[in-house]
C-alpha positions, 0 to 999 in steps of 0.5 A, a space after each residue: 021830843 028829843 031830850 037834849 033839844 028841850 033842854 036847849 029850848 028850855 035854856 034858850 028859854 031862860 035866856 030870854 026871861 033873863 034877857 027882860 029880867 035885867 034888861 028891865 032892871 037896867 031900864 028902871 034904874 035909868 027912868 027912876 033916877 030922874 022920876 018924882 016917883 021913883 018908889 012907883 018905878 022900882 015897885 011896879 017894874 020889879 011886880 012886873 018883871 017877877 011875875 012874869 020870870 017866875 010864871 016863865 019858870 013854873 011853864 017851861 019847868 013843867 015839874 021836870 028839874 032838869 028843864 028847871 036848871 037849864 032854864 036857870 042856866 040861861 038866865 044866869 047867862 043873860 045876867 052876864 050878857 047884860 052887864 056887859 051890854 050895859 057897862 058904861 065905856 069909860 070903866 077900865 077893870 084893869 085900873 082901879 079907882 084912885 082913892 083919896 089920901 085923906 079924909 076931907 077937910 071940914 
């Protein structure tokens, strides 16, 4: 197979690892919040989440560095992607967050 087509395979690759990887995340922060066992939530997701990224490394690298750094950028690239999904609406970066004057009185 042609070399530049497995590297995009392997970056489009990572951006789906990347793509469960934090949208996982992101939908365990949401449900372990409210959860009575919240520890279970975040410990069982992030075994969960782990495994499965790295086992999705391991295969698409095949000990080839170069499809290891694509797979990488694709995932870093779904990091950015899902934040900016995920952002609440009413968060403007331009204008930062009013802070207090004083420490409140006790």
């Amino acid at each position: 197979m042609n070399d530049n087509l497995t590297l995009m395979l392997a970056a489009m690759a990572g951006l789906l690892l990347g793509a469960f990887f934090f949208g996982g995340l992101w939908w365990t922060v949401r449900k372990g919040v409210v959860s009575k066992c919240a520890a279970f939530w975040f410990l069982g997701s992030l075994v969960l989440r782990l495994s499965l990224v790295l086992t999705g490394f391991y295969w698409i690298a095949g000990q080839r560095w170069e499809r290891l750094l694509a797979c990488l950028v694709g995932f870093v690239f779904a990091r950015l992607i899902v934040l900016r999904l995920t952002r609440p609406l009413d968060v403007n970066p331009a204008c930062p967050i009013q802070e207090a004057d004083h420490a409140p009185e006790s």
